[in-house]
PDB file of N, CA, C and O in Angstrom, chain B, residues numbered from 101:
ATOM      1  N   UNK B 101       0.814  -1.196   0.000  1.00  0.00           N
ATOM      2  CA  UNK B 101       0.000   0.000   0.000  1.00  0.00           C
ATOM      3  C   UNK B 101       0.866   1.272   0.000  1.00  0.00           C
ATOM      4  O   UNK B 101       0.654   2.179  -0.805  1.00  0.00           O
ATOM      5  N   UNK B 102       1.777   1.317   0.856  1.00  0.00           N
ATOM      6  CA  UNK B 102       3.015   2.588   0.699  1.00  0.00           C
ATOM      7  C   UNK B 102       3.688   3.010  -0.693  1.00  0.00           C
ATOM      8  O   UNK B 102       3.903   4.100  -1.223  1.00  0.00           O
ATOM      9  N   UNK B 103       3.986   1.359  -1.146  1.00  0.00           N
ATOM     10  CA  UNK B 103       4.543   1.523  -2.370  1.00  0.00           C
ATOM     11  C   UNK B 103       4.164   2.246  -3.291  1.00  0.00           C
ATOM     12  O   UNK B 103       4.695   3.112  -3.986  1.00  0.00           O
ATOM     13  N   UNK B 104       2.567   1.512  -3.175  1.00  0.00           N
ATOM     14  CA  UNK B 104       1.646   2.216  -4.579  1.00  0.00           C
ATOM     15  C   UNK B 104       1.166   3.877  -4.190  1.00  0.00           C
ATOM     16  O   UNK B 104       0.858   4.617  -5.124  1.00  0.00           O
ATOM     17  N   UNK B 105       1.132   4.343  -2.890  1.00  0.00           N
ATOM     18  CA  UNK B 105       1.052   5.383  -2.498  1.00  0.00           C
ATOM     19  C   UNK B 105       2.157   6.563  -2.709  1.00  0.00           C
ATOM     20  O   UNK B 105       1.975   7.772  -2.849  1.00  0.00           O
ATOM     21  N   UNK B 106       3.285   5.857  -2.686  1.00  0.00           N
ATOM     22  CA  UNK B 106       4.040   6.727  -3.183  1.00  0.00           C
ATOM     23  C   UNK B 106       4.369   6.729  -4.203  1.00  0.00           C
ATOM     24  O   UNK B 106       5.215   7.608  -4.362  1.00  0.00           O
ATOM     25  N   UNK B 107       4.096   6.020  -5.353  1.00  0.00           N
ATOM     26  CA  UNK B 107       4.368   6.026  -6.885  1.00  0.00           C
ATOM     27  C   UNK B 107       3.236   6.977  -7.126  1.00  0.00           C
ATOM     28  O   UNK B 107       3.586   7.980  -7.747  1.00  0.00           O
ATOM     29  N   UNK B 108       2.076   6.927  -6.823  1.00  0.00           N
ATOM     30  CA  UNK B 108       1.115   8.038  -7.160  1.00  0.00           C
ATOM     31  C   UNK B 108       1.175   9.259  -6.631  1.00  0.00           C
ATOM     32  O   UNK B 108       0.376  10.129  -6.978  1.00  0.00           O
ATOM     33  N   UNK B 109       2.229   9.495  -5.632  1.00  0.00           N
ATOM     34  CA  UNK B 109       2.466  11.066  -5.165  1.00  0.00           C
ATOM     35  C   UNK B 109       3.180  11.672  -6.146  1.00  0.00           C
ATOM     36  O   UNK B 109       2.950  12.679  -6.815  1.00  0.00           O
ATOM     37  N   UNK B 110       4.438  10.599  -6.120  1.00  0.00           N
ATOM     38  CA  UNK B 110       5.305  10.992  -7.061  1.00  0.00           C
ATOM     39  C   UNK B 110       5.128  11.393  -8.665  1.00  0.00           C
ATOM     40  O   UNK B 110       5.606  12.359  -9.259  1.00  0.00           O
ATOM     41  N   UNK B 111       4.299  10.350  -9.151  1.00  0.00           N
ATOM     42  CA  UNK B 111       3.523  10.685 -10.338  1.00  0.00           C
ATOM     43  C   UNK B 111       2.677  12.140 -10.501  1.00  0.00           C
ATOM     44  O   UNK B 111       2.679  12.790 -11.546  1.00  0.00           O
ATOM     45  N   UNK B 112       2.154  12.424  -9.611  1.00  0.00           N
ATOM     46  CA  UNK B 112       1.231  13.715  -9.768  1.00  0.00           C
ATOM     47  C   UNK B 112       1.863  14.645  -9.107  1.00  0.00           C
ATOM     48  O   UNK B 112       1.328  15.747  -8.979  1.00  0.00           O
ATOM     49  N   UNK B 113       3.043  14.399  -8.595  1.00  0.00           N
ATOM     50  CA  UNK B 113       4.166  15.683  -8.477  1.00  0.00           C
ATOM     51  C   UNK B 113       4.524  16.403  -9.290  1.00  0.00           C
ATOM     52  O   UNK B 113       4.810  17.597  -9.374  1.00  0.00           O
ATOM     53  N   UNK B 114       4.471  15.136 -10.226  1.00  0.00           N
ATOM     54  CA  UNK B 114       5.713  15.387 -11.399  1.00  0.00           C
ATOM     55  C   UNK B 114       4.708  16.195 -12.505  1.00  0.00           C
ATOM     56  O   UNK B 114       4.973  17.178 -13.197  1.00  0.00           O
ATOM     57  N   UNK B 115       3.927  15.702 -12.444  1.00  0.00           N
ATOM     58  CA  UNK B 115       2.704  16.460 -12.877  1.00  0.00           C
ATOM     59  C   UNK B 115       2.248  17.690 -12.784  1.00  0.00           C
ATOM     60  O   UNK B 115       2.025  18.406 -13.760  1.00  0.00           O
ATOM     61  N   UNK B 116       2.106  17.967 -11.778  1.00  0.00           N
ATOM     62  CA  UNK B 116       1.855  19.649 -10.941  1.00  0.00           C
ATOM     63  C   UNK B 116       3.484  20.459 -12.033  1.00  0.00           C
ATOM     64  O   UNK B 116       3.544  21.226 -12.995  1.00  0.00           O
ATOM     65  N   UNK B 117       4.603  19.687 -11.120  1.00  0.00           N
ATOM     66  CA  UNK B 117       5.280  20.652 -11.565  1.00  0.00           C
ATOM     67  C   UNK B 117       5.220  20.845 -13.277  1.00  0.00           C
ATOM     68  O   UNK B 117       5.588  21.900 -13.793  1.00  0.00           O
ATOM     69  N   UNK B 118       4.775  19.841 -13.978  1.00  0.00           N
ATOM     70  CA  UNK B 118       4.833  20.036 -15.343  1.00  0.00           C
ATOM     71  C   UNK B 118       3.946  21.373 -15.976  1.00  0.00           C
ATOM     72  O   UNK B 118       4.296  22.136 -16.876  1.00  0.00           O
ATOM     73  N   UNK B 119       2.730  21.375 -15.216  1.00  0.00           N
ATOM     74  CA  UNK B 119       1.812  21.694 -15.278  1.00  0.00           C
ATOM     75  C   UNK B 119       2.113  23.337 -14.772  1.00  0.00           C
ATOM     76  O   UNK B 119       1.589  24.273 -15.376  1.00  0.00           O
ATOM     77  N   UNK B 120       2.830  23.504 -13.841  1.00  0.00           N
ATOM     78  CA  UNK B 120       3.902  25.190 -13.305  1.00  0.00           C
ATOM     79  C   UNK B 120       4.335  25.889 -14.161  1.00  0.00           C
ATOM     80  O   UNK B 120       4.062  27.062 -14.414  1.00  0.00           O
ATOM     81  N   UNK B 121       5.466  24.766 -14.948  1.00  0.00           N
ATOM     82  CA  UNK B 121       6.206  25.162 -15.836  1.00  0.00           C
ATOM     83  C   UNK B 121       5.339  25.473 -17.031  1.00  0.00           C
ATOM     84  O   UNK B 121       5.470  26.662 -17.323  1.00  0.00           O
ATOM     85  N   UNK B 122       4.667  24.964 -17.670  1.00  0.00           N
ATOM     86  CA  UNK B 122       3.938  25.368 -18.874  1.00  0.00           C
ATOM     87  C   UNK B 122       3.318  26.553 -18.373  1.00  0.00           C
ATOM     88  O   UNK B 122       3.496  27.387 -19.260  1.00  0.00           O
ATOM     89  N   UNK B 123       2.596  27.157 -17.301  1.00  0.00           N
ATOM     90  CA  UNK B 123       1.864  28.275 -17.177  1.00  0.00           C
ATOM     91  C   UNK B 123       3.088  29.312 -16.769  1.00  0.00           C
ATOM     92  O   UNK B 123       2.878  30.496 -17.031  1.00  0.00           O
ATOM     93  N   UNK B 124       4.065  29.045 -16.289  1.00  0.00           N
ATOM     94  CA  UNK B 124       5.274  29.708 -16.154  1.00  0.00           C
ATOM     95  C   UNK B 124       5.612  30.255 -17.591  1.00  0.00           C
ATOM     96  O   UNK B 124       5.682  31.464 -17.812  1.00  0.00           O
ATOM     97  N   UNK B 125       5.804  29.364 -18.486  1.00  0.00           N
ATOM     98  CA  UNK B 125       6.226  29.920 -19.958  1.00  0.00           C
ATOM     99  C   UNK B 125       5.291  30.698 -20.476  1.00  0.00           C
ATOM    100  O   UNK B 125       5.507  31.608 -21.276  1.00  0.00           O
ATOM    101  N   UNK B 126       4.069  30.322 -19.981  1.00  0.00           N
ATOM    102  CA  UNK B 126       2.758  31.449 -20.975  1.00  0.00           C
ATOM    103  C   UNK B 126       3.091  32.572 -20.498  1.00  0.00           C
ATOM    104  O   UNK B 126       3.246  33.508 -21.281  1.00  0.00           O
ATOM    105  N   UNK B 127       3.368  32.844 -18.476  1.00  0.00           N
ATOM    106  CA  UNK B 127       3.820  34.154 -18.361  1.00  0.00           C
ATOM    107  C   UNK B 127       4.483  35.311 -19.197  1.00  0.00           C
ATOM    108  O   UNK B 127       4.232  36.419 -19.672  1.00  0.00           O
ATOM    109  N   UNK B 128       5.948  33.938 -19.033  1.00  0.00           N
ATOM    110  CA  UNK B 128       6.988  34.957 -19.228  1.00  0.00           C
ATOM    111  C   UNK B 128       7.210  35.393 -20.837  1.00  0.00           C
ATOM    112  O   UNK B 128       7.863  36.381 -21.172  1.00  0.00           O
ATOM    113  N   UNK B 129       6.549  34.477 -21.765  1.00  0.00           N
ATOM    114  CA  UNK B 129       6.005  34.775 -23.090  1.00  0.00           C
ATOM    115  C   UNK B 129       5.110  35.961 -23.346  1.00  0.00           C
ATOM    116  O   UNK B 129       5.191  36.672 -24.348  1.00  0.00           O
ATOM    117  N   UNK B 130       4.155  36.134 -22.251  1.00  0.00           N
ATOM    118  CA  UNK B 130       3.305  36.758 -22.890  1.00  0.00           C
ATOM    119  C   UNK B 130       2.035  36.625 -23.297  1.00  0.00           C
ATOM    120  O   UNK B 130       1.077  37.395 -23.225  1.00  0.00           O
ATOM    121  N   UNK B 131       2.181  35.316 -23.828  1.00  0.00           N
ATOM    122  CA  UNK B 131       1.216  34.603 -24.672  1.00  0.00           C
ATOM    123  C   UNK B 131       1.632  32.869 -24.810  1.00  0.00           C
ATOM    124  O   UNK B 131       2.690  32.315 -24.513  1.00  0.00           O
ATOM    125  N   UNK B 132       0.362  32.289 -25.375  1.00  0.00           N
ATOM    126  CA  UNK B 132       0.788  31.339 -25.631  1.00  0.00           C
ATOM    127  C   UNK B 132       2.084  30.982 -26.705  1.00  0.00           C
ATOM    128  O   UNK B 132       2.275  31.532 -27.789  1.00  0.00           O
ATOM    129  N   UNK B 133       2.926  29.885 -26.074  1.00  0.00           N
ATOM    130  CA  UNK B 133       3.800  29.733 -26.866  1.00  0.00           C
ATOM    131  C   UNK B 133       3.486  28.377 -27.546  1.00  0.00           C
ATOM    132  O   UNK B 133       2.818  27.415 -27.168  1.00  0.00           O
ATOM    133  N   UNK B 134       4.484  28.721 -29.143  1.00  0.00           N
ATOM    134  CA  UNK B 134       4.100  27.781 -30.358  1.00  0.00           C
ATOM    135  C   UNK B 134       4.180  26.584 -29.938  1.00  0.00           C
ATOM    136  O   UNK B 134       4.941  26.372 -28.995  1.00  0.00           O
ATOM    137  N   UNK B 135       3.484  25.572 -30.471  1.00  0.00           N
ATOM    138  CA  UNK B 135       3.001  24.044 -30.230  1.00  0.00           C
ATOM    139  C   UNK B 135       4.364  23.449 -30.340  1.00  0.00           C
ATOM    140  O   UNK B 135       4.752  22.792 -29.374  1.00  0.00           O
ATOM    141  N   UNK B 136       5.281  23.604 -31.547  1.00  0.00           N
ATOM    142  CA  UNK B 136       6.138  23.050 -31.322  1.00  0.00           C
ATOM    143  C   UNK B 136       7.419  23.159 -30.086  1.00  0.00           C
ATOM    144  O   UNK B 136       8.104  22.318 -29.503  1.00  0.00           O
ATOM    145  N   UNK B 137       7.337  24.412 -30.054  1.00  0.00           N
ATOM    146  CA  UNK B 137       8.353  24.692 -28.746  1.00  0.00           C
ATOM    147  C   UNK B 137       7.557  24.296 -27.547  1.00  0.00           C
ATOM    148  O   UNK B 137       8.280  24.517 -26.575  1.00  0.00           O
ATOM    149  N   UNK B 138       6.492  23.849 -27.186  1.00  0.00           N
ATOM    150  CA  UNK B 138       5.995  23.470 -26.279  1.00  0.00           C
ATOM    151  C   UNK B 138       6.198  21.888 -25.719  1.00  0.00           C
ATOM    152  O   UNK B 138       6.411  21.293 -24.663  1.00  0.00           O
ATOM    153  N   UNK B 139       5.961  21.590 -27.308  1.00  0.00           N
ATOM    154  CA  UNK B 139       6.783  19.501 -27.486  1.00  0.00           C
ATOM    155  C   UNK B 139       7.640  19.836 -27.156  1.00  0.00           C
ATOM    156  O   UNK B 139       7.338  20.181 -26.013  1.00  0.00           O
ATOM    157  N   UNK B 140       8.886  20.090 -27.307  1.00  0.00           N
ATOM    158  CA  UNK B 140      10.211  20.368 -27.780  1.00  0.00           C
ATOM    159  C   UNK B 140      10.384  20.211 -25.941  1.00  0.00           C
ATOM    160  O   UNK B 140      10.920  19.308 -25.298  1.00  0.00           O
ATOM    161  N   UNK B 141       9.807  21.271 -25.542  1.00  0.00           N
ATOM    162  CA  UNK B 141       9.920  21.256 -23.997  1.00  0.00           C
ATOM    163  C   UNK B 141       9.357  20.240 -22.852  1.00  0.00           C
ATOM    164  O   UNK B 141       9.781  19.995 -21.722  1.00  0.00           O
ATOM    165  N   UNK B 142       8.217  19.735 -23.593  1.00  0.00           N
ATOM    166  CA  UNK B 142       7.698  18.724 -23.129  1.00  0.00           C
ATOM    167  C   UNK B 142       8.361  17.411 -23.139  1.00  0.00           C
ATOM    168  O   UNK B 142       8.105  16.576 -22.272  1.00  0.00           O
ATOM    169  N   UNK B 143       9.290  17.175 -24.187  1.00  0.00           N
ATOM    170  CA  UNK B 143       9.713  16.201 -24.333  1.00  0.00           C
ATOM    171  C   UNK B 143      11.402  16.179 -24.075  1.00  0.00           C
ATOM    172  O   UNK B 143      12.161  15.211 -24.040  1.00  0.00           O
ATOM    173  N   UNK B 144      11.625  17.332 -23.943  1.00  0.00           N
ATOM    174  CA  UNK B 144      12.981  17.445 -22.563  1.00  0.00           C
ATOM    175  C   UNK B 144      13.146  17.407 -21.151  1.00  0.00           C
ATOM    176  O   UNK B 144      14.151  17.380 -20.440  1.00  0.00           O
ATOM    177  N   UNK B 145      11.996  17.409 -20.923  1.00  0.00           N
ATOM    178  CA  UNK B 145      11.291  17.589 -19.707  1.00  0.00           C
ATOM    179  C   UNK B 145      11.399  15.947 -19.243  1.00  0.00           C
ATOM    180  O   UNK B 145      12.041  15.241 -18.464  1.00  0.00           O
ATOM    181  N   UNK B 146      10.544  15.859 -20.056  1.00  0.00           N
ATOM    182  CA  UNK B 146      10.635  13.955 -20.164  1.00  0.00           C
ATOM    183  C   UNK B 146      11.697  12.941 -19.883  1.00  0.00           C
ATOM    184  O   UNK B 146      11.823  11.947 -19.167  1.00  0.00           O
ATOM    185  N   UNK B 147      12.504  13.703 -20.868  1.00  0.00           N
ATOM    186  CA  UNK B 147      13.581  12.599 -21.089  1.00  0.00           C
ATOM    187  C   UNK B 147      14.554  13.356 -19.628  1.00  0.00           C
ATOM    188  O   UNK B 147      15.611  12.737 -19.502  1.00  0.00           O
ATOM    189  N   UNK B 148      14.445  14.189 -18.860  1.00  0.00           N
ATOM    190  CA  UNK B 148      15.408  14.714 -17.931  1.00  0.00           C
ATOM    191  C   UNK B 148      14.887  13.973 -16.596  1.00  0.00           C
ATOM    192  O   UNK B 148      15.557  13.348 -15.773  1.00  0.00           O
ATOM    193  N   UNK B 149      13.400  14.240 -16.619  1.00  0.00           N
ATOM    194  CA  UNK B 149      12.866  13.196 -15.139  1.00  0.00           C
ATOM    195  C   UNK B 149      13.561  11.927 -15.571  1.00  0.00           C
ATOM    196  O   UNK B 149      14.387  11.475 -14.778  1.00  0.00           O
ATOM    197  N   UNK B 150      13.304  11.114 -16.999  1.00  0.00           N
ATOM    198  CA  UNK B 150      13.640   9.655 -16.765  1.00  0.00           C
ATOM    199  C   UNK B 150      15.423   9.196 -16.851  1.00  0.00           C
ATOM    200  O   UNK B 150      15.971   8.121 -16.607  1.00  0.00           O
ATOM    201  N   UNK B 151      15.955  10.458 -17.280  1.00  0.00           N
ATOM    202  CA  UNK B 151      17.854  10.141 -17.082  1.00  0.00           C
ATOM    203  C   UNK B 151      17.673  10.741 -15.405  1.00  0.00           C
ATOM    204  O   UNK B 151      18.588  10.191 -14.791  1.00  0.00           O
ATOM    205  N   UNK B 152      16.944  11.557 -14.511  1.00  0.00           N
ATOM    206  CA  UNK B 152      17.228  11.378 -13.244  1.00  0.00           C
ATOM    207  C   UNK B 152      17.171  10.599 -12.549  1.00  0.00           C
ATOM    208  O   UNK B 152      18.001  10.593 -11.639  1.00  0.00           O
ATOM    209  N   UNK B 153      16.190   9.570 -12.619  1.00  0.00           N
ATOM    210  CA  UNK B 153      15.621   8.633 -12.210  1.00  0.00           C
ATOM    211  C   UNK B 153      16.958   7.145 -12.135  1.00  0.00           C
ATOM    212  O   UNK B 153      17.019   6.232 -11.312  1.00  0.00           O
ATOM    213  N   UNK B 154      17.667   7.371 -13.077  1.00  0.00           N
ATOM    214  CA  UNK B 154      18.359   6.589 -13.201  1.00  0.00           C
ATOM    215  C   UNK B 154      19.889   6.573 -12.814  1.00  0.00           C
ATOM    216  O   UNK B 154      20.667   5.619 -12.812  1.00  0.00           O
ATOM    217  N   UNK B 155      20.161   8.247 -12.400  1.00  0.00           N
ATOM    218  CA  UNK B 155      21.364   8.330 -11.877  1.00  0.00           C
ATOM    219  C   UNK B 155      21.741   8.047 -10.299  1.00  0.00           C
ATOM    220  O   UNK B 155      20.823   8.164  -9.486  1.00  0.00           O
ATOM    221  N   UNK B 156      22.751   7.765  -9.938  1.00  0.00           N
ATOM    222  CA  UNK B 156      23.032   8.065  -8.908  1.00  0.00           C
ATOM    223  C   UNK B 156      22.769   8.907  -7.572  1.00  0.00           C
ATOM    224  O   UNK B 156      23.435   9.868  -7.960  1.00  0.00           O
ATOM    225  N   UNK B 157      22.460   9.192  -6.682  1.00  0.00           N
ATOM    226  CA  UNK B 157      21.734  10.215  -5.464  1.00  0.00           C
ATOM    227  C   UNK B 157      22.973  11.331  -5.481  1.00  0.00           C
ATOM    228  O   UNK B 157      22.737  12.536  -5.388  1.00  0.00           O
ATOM    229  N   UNK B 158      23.745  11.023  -5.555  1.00  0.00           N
ATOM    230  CA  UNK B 158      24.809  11.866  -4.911  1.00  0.00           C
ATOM    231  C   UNK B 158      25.596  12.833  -6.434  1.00  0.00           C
ATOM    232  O   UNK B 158      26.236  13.882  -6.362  1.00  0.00           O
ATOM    233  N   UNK B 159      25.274  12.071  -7.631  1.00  0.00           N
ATOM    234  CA  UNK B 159      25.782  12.419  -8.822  1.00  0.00           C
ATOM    235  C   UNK B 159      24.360  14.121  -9.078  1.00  0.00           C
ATOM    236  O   UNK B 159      24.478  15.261  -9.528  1.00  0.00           O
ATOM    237  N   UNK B 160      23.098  13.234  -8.423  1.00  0.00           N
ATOM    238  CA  UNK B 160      22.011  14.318  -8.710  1.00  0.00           C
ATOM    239  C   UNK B 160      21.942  15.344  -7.777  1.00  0.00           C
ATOM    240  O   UNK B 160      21.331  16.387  -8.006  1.00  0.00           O
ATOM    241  N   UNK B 161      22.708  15.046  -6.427  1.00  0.00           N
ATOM    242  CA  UNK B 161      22.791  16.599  -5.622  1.00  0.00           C
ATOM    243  C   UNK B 161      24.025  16.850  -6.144  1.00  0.00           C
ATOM    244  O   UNK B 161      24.481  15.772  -5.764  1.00  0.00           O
ATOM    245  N   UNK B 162      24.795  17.273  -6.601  1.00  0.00           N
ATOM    246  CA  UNK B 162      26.251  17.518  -7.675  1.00  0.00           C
ATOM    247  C   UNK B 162      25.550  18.233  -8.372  1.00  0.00           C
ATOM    248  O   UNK B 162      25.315  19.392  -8.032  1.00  0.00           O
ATOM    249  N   UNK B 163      25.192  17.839  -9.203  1.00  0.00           N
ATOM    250  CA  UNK B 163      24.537  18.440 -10.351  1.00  0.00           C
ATOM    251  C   UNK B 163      23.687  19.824  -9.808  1.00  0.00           C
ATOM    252  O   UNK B 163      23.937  21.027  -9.738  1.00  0.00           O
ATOM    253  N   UNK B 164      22.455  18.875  -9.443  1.00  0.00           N
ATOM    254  CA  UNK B 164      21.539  20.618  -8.866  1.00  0.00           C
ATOM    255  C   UNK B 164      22.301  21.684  -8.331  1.00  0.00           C
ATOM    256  O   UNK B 164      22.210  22.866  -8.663  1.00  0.00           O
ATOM    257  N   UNK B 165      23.062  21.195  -7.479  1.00  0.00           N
ATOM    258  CA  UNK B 165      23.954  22.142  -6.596  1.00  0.00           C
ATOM    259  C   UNK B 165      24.930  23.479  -7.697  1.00  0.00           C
ATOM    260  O   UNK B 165      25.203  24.671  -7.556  1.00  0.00           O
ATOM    261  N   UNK B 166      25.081  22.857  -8.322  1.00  0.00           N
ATOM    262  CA  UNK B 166      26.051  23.571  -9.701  1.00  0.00           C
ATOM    263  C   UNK B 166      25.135  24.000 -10.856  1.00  0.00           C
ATOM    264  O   UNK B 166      25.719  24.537 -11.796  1.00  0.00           O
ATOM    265  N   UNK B 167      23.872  23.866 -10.950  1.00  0.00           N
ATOM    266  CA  UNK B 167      23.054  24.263 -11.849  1.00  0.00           C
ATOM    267  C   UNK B 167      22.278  25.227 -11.155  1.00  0.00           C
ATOM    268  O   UNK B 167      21.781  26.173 -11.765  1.00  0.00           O
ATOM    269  N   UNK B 168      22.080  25.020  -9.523  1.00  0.00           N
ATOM    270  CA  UNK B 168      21.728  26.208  -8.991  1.00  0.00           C
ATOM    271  C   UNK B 168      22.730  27.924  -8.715  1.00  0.00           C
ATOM    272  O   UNK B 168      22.434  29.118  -8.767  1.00  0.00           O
ATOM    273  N   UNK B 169      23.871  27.192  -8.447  1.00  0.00           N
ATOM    274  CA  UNK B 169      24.401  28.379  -8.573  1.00  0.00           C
ATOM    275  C   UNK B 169      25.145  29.315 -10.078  1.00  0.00           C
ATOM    276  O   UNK B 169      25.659  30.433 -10.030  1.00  0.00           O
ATOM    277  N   UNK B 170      25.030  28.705 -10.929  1.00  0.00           N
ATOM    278  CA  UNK B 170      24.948  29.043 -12.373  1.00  0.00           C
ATOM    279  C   UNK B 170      23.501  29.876 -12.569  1.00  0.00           C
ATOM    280  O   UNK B 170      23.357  30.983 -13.088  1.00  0.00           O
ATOM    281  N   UNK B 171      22.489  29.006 -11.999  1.00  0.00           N
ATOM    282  CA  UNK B 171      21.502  30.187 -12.498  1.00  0.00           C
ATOM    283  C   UNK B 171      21.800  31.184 -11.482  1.00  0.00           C
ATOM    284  O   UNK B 171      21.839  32.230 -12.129  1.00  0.00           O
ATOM    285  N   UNK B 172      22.058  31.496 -10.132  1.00  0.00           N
ATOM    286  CA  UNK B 172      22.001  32.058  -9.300  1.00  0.00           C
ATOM    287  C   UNK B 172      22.406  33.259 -10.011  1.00  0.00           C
ATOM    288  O   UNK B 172      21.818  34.331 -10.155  1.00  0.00           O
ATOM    289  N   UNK B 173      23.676  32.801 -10.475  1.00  0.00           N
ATOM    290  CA  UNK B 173      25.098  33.983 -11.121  1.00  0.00           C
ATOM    291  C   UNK B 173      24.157  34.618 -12.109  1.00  0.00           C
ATOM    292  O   UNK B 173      23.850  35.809 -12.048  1.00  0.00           O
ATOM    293  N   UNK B 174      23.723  33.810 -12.995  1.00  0.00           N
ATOM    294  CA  UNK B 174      22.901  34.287 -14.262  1.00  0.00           C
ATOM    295  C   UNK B 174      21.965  35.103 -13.744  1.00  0.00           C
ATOM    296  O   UNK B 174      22.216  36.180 -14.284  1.00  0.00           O
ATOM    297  N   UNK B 175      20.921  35.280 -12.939  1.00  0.00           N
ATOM    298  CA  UNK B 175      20.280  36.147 -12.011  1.00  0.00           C
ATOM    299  C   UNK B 175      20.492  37.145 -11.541  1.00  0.00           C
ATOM    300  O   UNK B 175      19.744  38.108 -11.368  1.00  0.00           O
ATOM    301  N   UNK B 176      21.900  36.946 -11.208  1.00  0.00           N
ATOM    302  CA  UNK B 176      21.955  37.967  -9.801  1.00  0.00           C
ATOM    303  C   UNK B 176      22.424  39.071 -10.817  1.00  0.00           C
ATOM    304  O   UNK B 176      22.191  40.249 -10.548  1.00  0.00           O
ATOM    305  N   UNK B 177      23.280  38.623 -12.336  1.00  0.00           N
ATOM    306  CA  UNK B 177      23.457  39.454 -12.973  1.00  0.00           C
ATOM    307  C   UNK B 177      22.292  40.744 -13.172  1.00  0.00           C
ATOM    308  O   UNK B 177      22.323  41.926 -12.829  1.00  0.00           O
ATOM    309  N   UNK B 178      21.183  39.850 -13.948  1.00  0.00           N
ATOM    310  CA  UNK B 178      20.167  40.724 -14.195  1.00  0.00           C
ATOM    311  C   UNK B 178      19.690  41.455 -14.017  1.00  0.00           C
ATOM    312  O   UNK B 178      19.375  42.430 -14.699  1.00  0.00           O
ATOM    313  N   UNK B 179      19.384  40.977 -12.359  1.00  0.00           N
ATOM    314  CA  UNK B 179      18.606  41.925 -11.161  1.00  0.00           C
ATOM    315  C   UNK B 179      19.281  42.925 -10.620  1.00  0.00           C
ATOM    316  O   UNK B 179      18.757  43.629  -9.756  1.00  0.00           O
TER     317      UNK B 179
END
């Protein structure tokens, strides 16, 4: 029962956040953005949950950790 409980959290997590990000892009667009750049994103999206899924724990806090502070830099520029 846990098992299947948490495959369905996780599933409609992943969901929500999919679901962020697409209304995130209509924001910062403006408008709706074109169908194809929407696949395009949808289906990077995709393939990034299922290569996470498969790496290592410690290879994936590495990573975030260094992709967060890259955007950080990229940010802090802006602002």
């Amino acid at each position: 029962m846990i098992t299947v409980a948490m495959v369905f959290f996780a599933f409609t997590t992943l969901l929500g956040n999919c679901f962020y990000c697409d209304n995130l892009l209509i924001y910062i667009h403006k408008k709706q953005p074109e169908k194809a750049f929407m696949k395009g994103f949808r289906l990077v999206s995709a393939l990034a949950i299922f290569l996470g899924a498969g790496m290592e724990m410690s290879l994936l806090w590495d990573l975030s950790d260094v992709l967060m502070g890259l955007w950080r830099s990229l940010t802090f520029r802006l602002f």
